[in-house]
C-alpha positions as CSV (number, residue, x, y, z in Angstrom):
1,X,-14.7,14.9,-39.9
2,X,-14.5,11.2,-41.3
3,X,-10.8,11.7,-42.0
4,X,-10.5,12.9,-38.5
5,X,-12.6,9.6,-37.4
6,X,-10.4,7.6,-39.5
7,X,-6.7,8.5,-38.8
8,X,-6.3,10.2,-35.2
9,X,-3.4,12.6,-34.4
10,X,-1.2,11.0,-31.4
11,X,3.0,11.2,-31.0
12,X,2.4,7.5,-30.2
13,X,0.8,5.4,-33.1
14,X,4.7,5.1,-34.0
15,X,5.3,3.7,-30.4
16,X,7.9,0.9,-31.4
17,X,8.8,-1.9,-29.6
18,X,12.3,-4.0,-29.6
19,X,13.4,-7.1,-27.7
20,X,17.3,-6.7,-26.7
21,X,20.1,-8.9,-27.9
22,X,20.1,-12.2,-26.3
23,X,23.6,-11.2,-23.7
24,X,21.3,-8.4,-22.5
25,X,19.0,-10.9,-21.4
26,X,19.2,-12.4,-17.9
27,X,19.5,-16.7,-19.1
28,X,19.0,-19.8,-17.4
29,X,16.6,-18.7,-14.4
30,X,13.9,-21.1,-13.6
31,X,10.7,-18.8,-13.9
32,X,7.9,-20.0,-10.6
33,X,5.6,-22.4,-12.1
34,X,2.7,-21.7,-9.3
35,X,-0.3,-20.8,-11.0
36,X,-1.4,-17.2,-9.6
37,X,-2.2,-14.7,-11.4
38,X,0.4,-12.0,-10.7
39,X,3.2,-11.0,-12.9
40,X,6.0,-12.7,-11.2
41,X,8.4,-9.6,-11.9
42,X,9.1,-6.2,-10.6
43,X,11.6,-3.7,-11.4
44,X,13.3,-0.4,-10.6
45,X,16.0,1.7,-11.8
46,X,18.5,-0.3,-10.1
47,X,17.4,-3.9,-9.5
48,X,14.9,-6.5,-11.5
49,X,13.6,-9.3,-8.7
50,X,11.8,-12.5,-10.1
51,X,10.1,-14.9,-8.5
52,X,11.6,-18.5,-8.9
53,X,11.5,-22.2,-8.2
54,X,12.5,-23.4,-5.3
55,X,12.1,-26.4,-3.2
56,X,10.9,-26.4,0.4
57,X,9.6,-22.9,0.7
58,X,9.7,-19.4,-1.7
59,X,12.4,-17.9,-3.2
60,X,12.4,-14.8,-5.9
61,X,16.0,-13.5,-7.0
62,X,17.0,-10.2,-7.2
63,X,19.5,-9.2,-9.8
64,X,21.5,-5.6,-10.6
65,X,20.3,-4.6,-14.3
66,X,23.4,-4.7,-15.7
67,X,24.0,-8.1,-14.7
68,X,23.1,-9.9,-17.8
69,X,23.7,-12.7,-19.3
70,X,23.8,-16.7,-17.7
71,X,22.4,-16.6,-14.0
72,X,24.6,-19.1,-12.1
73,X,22.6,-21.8,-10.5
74,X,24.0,-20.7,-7.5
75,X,23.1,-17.3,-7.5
76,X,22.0,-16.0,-4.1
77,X,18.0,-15.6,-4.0
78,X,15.6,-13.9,-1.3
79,X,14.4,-17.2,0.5
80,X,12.8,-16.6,4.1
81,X,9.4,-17.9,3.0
82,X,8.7,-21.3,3.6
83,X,5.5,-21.1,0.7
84,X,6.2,-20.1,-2.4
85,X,6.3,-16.3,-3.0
86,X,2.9,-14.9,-5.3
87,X,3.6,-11.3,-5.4
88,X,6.7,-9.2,-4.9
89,X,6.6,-5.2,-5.1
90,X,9.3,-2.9,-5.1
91,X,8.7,-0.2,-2.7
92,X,8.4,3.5,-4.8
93,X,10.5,5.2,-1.6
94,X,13.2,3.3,-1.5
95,X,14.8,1.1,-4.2
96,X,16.4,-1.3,-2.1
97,X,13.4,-2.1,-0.5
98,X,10.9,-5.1,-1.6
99,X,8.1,-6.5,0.1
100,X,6.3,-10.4,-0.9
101,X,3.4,-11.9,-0.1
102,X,3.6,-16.0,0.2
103,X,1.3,-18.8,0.3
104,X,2.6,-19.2,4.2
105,X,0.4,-16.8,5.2
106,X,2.6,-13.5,5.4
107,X,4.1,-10.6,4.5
108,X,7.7,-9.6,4.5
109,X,9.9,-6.4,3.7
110,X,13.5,-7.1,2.6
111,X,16.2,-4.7,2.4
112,X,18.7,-5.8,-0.4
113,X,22.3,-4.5,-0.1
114,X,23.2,-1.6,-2.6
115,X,25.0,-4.1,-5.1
116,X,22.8,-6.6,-5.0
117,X,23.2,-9.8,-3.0
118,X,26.2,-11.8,-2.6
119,X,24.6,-14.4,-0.1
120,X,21.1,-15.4,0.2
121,X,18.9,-13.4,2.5
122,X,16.8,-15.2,4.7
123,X,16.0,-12.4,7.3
124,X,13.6,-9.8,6.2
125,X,13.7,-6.5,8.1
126,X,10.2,-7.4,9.0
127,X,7.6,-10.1,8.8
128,X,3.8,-8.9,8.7
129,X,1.6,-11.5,10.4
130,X,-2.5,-11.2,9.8
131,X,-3.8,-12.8,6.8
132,X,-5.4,-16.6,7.8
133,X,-5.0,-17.7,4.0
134,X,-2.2,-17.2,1.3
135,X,-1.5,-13.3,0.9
136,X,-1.3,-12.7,-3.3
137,X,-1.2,-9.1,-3.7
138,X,1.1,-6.5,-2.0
139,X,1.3,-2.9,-3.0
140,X,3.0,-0.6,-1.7
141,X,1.0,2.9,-0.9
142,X,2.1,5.8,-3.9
143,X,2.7,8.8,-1.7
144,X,3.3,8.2,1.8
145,X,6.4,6.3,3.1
146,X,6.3,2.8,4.2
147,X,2.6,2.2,4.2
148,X,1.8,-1.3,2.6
149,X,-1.2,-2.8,1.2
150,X,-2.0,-6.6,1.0
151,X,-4.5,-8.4,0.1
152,X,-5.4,-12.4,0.8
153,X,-7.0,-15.7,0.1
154,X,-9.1,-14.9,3.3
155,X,-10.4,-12.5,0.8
156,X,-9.5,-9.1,3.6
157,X,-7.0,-6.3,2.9
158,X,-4.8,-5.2,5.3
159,X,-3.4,-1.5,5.1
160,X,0.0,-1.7,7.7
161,X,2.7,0.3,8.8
162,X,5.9,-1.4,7.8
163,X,8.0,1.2,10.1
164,X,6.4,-0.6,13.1
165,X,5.0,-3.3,11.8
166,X,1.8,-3.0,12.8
167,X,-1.7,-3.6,11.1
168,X,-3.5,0.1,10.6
169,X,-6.4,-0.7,8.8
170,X,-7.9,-4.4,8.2
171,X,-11.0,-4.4,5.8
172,X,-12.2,-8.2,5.9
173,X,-15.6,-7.6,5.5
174,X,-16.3,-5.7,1.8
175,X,-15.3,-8.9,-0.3
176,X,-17.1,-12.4,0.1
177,X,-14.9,-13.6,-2.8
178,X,-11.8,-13.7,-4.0
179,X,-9.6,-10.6,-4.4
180,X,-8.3,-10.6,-8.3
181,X,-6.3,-7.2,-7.8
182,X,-5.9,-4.3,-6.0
183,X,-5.5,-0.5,-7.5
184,X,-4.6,2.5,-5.4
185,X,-5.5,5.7,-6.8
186,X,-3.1,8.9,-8.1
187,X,-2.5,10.6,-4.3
188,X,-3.4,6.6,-2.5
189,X,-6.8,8.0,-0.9
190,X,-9.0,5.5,-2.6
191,X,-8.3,1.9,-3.5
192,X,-10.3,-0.4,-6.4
193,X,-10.7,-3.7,-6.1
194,X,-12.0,-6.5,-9.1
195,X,-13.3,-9.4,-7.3
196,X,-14.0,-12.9,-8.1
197,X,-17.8,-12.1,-7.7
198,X,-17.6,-10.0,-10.7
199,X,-17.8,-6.9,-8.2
200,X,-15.3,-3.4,-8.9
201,X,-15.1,-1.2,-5.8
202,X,-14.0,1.7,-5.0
203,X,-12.9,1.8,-1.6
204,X,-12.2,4.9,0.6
205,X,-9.4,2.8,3.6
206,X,-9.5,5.2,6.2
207,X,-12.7,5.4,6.5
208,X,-13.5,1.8,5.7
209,X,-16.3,2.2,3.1
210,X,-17.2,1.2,-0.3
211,X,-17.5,4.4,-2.1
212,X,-18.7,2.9,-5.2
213,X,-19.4,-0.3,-7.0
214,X,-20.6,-2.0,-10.2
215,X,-21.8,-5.4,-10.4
216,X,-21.1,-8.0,-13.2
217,X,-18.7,-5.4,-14.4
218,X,-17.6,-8.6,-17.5
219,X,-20.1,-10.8,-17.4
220,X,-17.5,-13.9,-18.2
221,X,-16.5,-16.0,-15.2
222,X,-13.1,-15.7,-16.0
223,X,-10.4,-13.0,-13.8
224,X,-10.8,-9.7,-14.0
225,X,-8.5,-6.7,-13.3
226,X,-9.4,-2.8,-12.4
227,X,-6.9,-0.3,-12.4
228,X,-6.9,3.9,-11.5
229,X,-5.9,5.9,-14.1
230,X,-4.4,9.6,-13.0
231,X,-8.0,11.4,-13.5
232,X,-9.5,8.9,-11.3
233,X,-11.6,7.3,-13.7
234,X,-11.4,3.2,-13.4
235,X,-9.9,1.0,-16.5
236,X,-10.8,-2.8,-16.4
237,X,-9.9,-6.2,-18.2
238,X,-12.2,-9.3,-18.1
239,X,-14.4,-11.6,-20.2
240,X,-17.3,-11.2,-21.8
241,X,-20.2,-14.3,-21.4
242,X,-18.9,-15.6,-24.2
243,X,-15.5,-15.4,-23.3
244,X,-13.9,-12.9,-25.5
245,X,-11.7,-10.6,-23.7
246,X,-12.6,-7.4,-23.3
247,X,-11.8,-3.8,-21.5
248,X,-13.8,-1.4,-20.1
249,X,-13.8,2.4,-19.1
250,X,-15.5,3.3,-16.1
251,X,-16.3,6.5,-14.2
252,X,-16.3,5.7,-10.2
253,X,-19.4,8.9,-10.0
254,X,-21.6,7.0,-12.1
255,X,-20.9,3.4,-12.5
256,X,-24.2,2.4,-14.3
257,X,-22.6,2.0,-17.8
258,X,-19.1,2.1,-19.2
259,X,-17.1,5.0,-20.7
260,X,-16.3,2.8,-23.2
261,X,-16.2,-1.3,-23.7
262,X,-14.5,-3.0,-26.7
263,X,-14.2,-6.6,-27.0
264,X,-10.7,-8.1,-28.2
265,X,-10.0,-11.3,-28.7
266,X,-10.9,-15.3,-27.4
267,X,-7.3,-15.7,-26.0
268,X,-7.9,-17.2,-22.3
269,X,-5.0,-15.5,-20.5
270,X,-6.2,-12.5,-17.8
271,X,-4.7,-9.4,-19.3
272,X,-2.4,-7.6,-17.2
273,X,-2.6,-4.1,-17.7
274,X,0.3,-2.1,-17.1
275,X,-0.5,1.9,-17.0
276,X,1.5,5.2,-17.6
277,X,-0.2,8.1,-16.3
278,X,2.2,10.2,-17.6
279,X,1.5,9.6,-21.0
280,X,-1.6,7.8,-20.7
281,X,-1.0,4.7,-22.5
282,X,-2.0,1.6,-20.9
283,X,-0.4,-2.2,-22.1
284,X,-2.1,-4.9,-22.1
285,X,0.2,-7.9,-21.5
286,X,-1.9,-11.7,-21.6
287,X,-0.3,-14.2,-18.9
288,X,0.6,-16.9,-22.0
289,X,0.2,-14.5,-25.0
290,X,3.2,-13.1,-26.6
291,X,2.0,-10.0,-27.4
292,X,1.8,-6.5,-25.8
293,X,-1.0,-4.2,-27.1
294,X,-0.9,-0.7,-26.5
295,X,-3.9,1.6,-26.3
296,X,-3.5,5.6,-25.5
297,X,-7.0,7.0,-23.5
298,X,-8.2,9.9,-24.3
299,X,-10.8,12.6,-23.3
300,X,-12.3,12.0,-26.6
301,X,-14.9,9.1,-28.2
302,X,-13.9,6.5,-28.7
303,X,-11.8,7.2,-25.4
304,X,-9.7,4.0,-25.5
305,X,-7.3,4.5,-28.9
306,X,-5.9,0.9,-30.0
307,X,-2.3,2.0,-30.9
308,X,-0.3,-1.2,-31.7
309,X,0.6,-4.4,-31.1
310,X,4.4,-5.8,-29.9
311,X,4.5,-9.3,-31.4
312,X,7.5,-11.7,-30.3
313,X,7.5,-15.7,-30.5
314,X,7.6,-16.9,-27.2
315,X,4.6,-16.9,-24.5
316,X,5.2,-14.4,-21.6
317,X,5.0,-16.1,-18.1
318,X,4.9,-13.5,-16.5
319,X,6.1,-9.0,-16.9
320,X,8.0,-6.6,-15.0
321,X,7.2,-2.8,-16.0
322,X,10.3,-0.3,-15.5
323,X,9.2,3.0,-13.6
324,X,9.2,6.1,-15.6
325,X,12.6,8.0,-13.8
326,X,14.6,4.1,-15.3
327,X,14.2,4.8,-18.5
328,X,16.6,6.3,-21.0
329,X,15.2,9.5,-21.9
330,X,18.2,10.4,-24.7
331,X,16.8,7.5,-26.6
332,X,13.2,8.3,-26.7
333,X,12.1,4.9,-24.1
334,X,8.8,5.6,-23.4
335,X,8.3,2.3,-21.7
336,X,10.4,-0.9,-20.4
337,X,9.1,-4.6,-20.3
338,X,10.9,-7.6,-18.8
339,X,9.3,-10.4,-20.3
340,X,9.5,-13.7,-18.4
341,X,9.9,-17.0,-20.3
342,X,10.6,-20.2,-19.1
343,X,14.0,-20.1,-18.5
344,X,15.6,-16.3,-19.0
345,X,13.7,-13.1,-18.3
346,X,14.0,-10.6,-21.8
347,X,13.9,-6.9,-21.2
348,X,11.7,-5.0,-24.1
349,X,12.2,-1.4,-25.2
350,X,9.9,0.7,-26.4
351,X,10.9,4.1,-28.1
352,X,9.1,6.8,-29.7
353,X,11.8,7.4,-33.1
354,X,12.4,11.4,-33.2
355,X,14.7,12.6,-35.3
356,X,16.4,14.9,-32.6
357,X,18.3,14.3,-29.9
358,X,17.5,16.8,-27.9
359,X,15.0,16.0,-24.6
360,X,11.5,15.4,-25.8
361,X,9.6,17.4,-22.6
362,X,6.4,16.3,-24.8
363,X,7.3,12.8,-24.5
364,X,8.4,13.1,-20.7
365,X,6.1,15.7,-18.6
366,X,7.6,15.4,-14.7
367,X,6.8,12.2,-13.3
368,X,7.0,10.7,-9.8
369,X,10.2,10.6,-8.2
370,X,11.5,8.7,-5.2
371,X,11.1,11.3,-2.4
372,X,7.7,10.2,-0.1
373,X,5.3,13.1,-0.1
374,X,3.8,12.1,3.2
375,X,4.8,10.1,6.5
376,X,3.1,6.8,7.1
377,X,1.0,8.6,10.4
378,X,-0.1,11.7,8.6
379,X,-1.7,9.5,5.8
380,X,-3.4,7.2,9.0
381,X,-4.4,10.6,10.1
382,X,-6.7,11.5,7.3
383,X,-3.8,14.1,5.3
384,X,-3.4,13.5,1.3
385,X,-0.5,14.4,-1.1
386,X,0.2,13.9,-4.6
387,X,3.6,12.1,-5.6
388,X,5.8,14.6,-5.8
389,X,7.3,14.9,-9.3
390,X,11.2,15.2,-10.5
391,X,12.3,16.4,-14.3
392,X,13.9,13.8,-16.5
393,X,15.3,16.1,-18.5
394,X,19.1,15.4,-17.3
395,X,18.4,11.7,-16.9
396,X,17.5,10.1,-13.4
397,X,20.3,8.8,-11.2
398,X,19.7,7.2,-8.5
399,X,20.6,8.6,-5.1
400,X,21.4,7.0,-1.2
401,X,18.2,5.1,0.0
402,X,17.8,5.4,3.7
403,X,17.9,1.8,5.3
404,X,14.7,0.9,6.6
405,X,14.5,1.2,9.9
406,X,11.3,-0.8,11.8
407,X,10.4,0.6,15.5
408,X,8.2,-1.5,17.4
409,X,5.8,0.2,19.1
410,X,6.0,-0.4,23.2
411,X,4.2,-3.3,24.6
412,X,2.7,-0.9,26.8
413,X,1.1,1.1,24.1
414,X,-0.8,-2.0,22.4
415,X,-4.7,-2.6,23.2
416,X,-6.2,-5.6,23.9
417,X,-6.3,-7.9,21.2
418,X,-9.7,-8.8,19.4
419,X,-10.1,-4.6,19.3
420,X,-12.0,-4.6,15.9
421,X,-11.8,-1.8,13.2
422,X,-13.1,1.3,15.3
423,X,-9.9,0.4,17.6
424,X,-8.0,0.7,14.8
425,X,-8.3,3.2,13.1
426,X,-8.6,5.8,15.7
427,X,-5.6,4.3,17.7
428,X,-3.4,6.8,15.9
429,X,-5.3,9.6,17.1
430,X,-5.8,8.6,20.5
431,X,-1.6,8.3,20.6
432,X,-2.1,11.7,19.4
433,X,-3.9,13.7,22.6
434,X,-1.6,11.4,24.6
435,X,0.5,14.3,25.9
436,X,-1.4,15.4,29.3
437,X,-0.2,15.2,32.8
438,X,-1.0,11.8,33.9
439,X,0.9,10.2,31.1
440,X,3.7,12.4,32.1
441,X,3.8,10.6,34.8
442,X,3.7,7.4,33.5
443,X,6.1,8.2,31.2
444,X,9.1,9.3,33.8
445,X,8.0,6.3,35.6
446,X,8.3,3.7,32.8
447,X,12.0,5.6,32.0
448,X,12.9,5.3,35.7
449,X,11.7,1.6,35.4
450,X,14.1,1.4,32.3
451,X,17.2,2.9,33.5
452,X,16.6,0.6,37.0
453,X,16.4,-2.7,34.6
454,X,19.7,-1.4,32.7
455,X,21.5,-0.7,35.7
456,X,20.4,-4.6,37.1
457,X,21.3,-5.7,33.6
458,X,24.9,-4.2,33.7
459,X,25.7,-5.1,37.2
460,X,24.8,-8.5,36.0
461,X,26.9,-8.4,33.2
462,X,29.9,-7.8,35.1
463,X,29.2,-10.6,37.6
464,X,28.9,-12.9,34.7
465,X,32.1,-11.8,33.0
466,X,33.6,-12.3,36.5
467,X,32.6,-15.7,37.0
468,X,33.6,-16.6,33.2
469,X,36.9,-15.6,33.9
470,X,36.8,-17.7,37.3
471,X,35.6,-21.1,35.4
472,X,38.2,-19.9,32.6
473,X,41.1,-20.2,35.6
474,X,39.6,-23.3,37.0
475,X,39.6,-24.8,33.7
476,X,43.4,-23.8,32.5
């Protein structure tokens, strides 16, 4: 039993990590210097985006992996903001879709062309106006298409249907501090919050409750983070009173104490984790440390496993983590980091060595692949799905993303303003016994009203065209 204690049995204490060769790094891009708290870097199978400097407003870039190597000063970048950009998220649907959240205030949801951009973009496919402060955190919803979640300096989250731009859910109410992050759970049915008053909730969105929550989870004043892990159990980073860092296990049922808590270090970066439910490991990446530790969590005491430690030379400003179906399962990549510096952005690999080269199934189980499980309405109407998983075992590759189309809803549709939550959230149900008699009615005599305003608008076209080609005459 002491040997057992001593050395535990896991495919991963060999989990080995390797920086690439400098011209596989992306060079001379000018990292954002804004001091927030997010990772500044978010990547996909096809794209990595990073947020940069720019002057007068926000700009992130958005680069095709394989092009590495200098970045020309030149180099379109994704600039409608006119703050600079906090967050970015890629969305999980669709890989050529990114949403950002800006000090100006709001949210917007940018479709980049298939190979990347060759001019800037300045026209999102949507803006998403609510949030009265700066908007730091946007994540996108796991399972259902096109639903986004973003949280602000006004310290409220807003839940919103990109697909027609609208706000679903607003909770301003649950946090009278500042939002550090924002979790959603495995299937997106609960969300947990760490909050500057030293607060973890668990919040249930739909029905606009806290489900559970645990005061002074670190007792040090410094930002804390909370994550889901895929059994539902709650993983966070913060300081102890003294200021060490620590992490902490916790079971939303029974918040009282933690799983497990284990004090690391006096380093005074926040600690990013960055989780794989598929194997379990989580890494822990400190904004200005330049290490990555790795712990694997268990069902078994101690629960959290310390596995190793990726030491390189240079502080990280910031980390993009690759999703699981981006990785090159023939060389045993368990994991992908893009490691911001100052000026280049240094992608990190970390392999599992196997002797074989056949597919290690252990190594990848089916994980979550790009199709949506649900529709944006069906998750406003109360349904739940898992992600719906793909096999790795022939390699991922990438196939056509839909464009993203937004629909505004008719101004006839939209309640008064000022409706508060109740409104809200049963709106979509009310659109839902909309089908009786009376709004027949209405109905053929809105498209009656349309076709009449069509017809006016092309009679007038033709007069205009008429009387164009008149002045053209009276000019010539």
């Amino acid at each position: 039993d002491t040997m057992r204690r001593v050395v535990r049995q896991s495919k991963f204490r060999h989990v080995f990590g390797q920086a690439v060769k400098n011209d596989q790094c992306y060079d001379d891009i000018r990292v954002s210097r804004v001091t927030w708290d997010s990772s500044f870097c978010a990547v996909n199978p096809r794209f990595v985006a990073i947020i940069v400097d720019a002057s007068g407003g926000g700009a992130f870039l958005v680069l095709p992996l394989h092009k590495t190597g200098r970045i020309d000063k030149s180099y379109p970048t994704v600039c409608g903001h006119t703050g600079p950009v906090l967050d970015i998220d890629w969305c999980p649907h669709n890989d050529q879709v990114i949403a950002s959240g800006s000090e100006d205030c709001t949210v917007m949801v940018w479709q980049i062309p298939e190979n990347g951009l060759t001019l800037s973009l300045t026209e999102p496919v949507v803006v998403l106006e609510g949030h009265s402060k700066r908007v730091g955190i946007v994540a996108w919803h796991p399972t259902a298409r096109n639903v986004l979640l973003s949280a602000g300096c006004d310290n409220a989250i807003i839940i919103w249907n990109v697909g027609t731009g609208e706000a679903l859910i607003n909770l301003d109410d649950m946090h009278v501090d500042m939002i550090y992050n924002v979790s959603w759970n495995h299937n997106g049915s609960l969300i947990c919050t760490a909050s500057k008053d030293k607060k973890v909730r668990v919040i249930d969105p739909r029905k606009q409750e806290i489900v559970a929550e645990k005061e002074k989870t670190h007792e040090g004043a410094r930002p804390m983070r909370a994550i889901f892990l895929a059994d539902g159990n709650i993983f966070t980073t913060g300081f102890s009173r003294m200021s060490e860092r620590q992490l902490a296990l916790w079971n939303p049922k029974n918040m009282e104490e933690p799983i497990a808590l284990h004090e690391m270090d006096t380093s005074n970066g926040v600690l990013l984790p960055f989780y794989d439910p598929d194997t379990n490991i989580i890494y822990l990446c400190g904004k200005g440390d330049s290490s990555i530790r790795y712990f694997e969590i268990t069902d078994e005491s101690p629960y959290v496993h310390y596995l190793n430690t990726f030491s390189s030379k240079e502080p990280q400003r910031g980390m993009g983590f690759m999703p699981k179906r981006g990785l090159d399962v023939n060389k045993c990549e368990i994991a992908r980091f893009f490691k911001l510096h100052e000026r280049k952005c240094e992608p990190i690999i970390m392999t599992v060595p196997r002797k074989s080269d056949l597919f290690q199934d252990d190594l990848y189980p089916d994980t979550a692949g790009p199709e949506a499980a649900l529709e944006a309405e069906e998750w406003f109407e109360g349904k739940n799905a898992d992600p719906l998983l793909i096999s790795l075992k022939h390699g991922y590759i990438p196939g056509k993303n839909r464009d993203l189309k937004v629909v505004k809803k008719n101004i006839l549709d939209n309640k008064p303003a000022g409706n508060k939550k109740s409104d809200l959230i049963s709106a979509p149900k009310k659109a839902a016994d909309a089908s009786n008699p009376q709004n027949d009615a209405k109905l053929d005599e809105i498209l009656k009203e349309l076709k009449s305003i069509k017809d006016t608008i092309s009679s007038q076209d033709e007069r205009i065209s008429k009387l164009e080609q008149q002045m053209a005459k009276i000019a010539d």
